[in-house]
N, C-alpha and C positions, 0 to 999 in steps of 0.2 A: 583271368582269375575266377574262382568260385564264388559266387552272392548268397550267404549263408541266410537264407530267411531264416533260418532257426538249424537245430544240428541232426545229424542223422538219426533217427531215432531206432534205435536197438530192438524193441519189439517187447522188451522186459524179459529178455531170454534169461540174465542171470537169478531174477527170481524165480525161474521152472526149473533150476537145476535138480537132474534127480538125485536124489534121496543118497544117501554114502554111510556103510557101514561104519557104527561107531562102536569101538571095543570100551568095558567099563570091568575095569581091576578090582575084585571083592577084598574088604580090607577083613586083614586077619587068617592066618595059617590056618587054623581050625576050619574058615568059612569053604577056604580055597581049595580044603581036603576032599569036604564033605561033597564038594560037589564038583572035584575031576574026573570021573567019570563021566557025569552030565554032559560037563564042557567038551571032552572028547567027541560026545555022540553029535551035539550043536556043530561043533568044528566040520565034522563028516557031511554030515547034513548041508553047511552052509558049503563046503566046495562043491556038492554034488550040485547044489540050486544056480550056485553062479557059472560052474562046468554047463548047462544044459542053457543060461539064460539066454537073451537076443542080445546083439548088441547094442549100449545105450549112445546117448547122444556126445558123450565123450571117448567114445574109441572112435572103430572106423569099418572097413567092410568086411564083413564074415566074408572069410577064404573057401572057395571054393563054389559061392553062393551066387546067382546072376539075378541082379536087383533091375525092376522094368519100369521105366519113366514113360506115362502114356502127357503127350504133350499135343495142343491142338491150339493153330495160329489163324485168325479169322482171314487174316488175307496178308498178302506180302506185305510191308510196311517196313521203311527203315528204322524207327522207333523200336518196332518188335523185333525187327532182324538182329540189330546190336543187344537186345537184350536176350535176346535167348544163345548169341555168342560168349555174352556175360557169366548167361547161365549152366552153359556147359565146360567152361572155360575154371568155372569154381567149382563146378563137381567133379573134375579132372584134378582140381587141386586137393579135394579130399577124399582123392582114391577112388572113384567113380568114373574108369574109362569106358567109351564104347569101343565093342568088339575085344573087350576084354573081361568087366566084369556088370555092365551096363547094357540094356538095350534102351536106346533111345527111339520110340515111337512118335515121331514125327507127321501129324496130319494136319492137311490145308484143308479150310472149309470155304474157299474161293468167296468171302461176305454172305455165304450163305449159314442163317442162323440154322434151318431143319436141318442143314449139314453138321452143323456144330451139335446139332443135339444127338445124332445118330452117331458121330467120331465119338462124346460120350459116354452113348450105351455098347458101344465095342469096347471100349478101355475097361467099361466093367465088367465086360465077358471074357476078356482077358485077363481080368484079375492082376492090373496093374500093382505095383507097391505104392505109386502116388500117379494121381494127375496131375497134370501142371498146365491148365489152362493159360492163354497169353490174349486177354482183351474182354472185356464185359460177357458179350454174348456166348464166348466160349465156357466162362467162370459159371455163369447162370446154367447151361445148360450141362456142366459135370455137378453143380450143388442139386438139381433136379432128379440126373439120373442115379447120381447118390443116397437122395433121402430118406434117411433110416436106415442105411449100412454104415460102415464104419471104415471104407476105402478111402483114405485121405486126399482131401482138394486140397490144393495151394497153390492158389492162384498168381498172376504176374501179370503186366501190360494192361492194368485197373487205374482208372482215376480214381472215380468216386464210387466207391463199395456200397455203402448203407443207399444213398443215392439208386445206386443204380439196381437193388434189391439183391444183393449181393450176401451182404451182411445185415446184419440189427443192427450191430453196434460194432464198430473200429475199435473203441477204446481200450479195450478188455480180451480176453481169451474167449472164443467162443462158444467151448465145452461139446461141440461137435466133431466130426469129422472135418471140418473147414478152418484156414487161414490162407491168409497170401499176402504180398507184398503191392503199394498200393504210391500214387506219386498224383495229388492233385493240383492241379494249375495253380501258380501261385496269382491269383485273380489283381488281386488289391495293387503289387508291385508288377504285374505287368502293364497293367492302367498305367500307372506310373510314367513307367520307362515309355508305351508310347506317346503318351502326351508331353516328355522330354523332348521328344525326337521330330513330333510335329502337335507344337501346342494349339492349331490351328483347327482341331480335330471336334467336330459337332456332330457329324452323322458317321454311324459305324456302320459298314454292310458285315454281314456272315453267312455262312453257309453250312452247314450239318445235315446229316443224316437221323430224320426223328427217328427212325425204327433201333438205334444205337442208345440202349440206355445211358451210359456214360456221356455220351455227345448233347443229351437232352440235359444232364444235369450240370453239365460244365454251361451251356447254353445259357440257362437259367440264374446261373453265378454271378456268370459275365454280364447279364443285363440288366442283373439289380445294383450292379456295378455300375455298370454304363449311368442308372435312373441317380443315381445318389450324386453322381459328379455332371448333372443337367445334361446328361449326353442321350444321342438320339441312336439307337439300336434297332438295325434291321432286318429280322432275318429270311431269308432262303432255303428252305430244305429242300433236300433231292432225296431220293430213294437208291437209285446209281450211279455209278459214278461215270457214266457218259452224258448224265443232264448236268455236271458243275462247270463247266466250261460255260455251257447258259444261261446257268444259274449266275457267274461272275459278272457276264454280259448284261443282262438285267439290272444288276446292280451299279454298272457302271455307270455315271453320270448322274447319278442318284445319293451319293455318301461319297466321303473325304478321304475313305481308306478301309481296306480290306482287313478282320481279324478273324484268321483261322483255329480251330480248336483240333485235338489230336485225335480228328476225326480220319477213322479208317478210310470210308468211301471218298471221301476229298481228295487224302493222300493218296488214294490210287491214280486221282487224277488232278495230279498238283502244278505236272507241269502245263496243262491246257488252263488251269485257271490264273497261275501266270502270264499264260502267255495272253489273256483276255486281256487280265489286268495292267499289264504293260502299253498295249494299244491304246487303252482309255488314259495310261498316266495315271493309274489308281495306288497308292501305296498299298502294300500289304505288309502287316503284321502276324504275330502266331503264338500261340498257346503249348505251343511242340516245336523242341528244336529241332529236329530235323527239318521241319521247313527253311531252318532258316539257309542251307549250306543248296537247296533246292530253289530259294529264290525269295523268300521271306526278308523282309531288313532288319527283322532283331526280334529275340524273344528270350525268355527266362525259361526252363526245363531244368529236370535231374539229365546226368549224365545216364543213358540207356547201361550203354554197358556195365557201370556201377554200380547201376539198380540188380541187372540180371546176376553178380556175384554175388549181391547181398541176397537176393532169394536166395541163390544155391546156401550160402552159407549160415544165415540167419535161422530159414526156415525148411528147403527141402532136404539138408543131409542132415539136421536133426529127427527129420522125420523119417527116411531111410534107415535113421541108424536105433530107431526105437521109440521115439517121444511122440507123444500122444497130439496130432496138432490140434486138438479143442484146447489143450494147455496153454501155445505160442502164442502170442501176442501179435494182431496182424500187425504189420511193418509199414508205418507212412514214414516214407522218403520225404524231409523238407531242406534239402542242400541243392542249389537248383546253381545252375553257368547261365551267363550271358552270353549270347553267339549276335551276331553283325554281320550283315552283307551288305559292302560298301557301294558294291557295283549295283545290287539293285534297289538303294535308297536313289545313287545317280540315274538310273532309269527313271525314276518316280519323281524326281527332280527336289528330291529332299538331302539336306544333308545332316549328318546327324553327328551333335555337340559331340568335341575331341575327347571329355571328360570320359563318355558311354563308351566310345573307339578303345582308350584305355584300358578298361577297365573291362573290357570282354576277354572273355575265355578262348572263344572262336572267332576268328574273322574273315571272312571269305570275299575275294571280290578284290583285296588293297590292303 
């Protein structure tokens, strides 16, 4: 089942609806005489205006027209892969094929940020219809290579936007060229769940990437968390992801269990730090579900795929289809699943309350 921290939140799309011709009837024969010619010539006028306008956010794609999605994913990651399946998956349902009336621009910047900045300043020489960045450092460097145009970002695969220097402010419309859709850790309730599952838990090891704006501020969440509930938080940073396999090893024997955040360089190398952590009999926890079907024993997360339709429909075919996104409202995702992996709590030699077993969404392992 779903653990509704709170409900999806919509973005405040319906108060940006545009604008709807209202017709207004003159009372009185006389009035209506005097001024039908007028009204003919307005009538004329207003089909020519609407004959020549763009399409707005309530039709759908101009016939004949090929609309170009520049999109850039910082590195492989199943998190981002299900979400940008989400996301094409929903622009295909509002009439946005590729090889029909869409090109989808697709580029990897293998964790390399100067890569992500250069895929940027190509999307702007190609004179995309939108970006669609997928992860902090890719969002930051199309808001860069944007500023002071009016080439629309909107962004996806964001925790924490303001945080990560992304945005000012989430709460509101940003009256830029910028929005995107944004899903931050739920910090507080996954504390929770894993001190449910082993309330034995004193020292926390972790691991991130500091050059990962996002991974520095979820970092930071999580260990004023950790401070508030006397818990002792340790962390690890690596730069790539062939030093987190070492990184794990260091920490092993040192802390009670392992909490991963929806750190890109980790997850590239998620299974070496499992398999660390397995040897020392270290638990590990996560901030992103995908770990958990990878070898994690439980975590809280939005559903990826759910998120990438809500972008497509929330925020990028309004934006395609004519709406201003300084208007839209960015989009925090707060509907998150529970997933469980039975088999590697029994590696770790925990087992975890039947209550939590039930009551997940995913369960892998049993």
């Amino acid at each position: 089942m779903r653990t509704a921290v709170a409900d999806w939140n919509a973005g405040g799309d319906s108060g940006n609806a545009p604008p709807r011709w209202v017709g207004v009837m003159a009372k009185g024969a006389s009035i209506m005489a005097r001024r039908h010619l007028a009204g003919l010539a307005l009538l004329a006028i207003a089909a020519a205006v609407l004959s020549s306008a763009p399409a707005c956010a309530e039709g759908g794609p101009l016939k004949g027209r090929i609309y170009k999605i520049g999109y850039a994913q910082i590195v492989e990651h199943p998190t981002f892969d299900e979400m940008r399946r989400g996301l094409l998956d929903g622009l295909a349902a509002a009439g946005f094929e590729q090889a029909k009336n869409m090109v989808f621009d697709y580029e990897y910047a293998n964790g390399d940020a100067e890569k992500a900045r250069a895929i940027a300043q190509q999307f702007v020489a190609d004179k995309v219809d939108v970006m669609a960045p997928c992860s902090a450092p890719d969002a930051l460097a199309s808001v860069q290579a944007t500023q002071g145009g009016r080439m629309p970002v909107v962004f996806g695969c964001v925790f924490e936007p303001v945080a990560s220097g992304i945005l000012k402010n989430a709460e509101r419309p940003t009256g830029t060229n910028v929005t995107g859709i944004f899903a931050p850790p739920p910090i507080k309730e996954s504390f929770d769940l894993f001190l449910q599952i082993r309330p034995s838990l004193k020292r926390i090891g972790t691991i991130y990437n500091s050059a990962d704006p996002d991974s520095v501020a979820i970092d930071a969440a999580a260990k004023a968390e950790a401070a508030k509930r006397g818990l002792e938080w340790v962390e690890v940073t690596v730069t790539a992801s062939v030093k987190v396999k070492a990184a794990a090893e260091q920490l092993a024997g040192k802390v009670d269990a392992l909490v991963t955040g929806p750190d890109y360089t980790v997850a590239t190398a998620y299974a070496e730090l499992v398999k660390a952590a397995r040897e020392a009999h270290l638990p590990v926890f996560a901030l992103d579900g995908s770990a958990v079907g990878r070898g994690a024993i439980a975590a809280l997360a939005p559903d990826p795929y759910q998120a990438g339709l809500a972008w497509a429909r929330q925020l990028i075919v309004p934006v395609l289809l004519g709406r201003d996104p300084g208007t839209l409202k960015p989009v925090r995702l707060t509907r998150y699943e529970l997933e469980v992996n039975l088999e590697a709590a029994k590696a770790a030699g925990v087992t975890v309350p039947p209550a939590i077993v039930q009551k997940a969404a995913k369960k892998y392992g049993g």
